[in-house]
C-alpha positions, -999 to 999 in steps of 0.1 A, spaced: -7 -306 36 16 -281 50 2 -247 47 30 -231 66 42 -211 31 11 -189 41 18 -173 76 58 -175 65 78 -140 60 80 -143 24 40 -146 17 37 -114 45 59 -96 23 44 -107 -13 12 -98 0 25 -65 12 40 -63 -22 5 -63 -35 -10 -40 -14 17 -13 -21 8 -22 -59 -35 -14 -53 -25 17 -30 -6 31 -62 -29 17 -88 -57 36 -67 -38 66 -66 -27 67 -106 -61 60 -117 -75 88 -98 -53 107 -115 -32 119 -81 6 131 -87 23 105 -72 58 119 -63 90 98 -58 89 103 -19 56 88 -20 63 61 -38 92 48 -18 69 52 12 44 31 -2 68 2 -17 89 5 10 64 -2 39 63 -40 47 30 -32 72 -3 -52 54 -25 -36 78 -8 5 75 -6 -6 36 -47 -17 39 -52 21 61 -32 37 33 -51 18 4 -85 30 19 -78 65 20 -62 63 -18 -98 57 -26 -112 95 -12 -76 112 -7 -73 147 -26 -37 144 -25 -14 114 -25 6 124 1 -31 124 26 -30 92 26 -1 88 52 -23 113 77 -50 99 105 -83 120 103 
């Protein structure tokens, strides 16, 4: 069975995809403004692992935009 469809660039960026779909999801149902500028950051970044940092601080962030900043 070729399997290869999973490590490929298109399943990295579906995945990512996702991701930047949860991060926002997280974000909206905390009820955070989400501005435009955020947004494009988020769907725009093609990183599963900065999307996964991002994603865990959506959780506690007071702000959307804190997400993007290292404590």
């Amino acid at each position: 069975m070729d399997l290869s469809f999973y490590t490929s660039y298109i399943s990295e960026e579906i995945r990512a995809q996702s991701r930047a779909e949860d991060v926002l999801l997280v974000l909206e149902q905390r009820g955070l403004a989400v501005s435009d500028d955020v947004r494009q950051r988020i769907t725009g970044c093609a990183d599963p692992d900065l999307l996964r940092g991002w994603l865990t601080r959506a959780v506690t962030a007071p702000r959307a935009e804190e997400i993007f900043e290292r404590h």
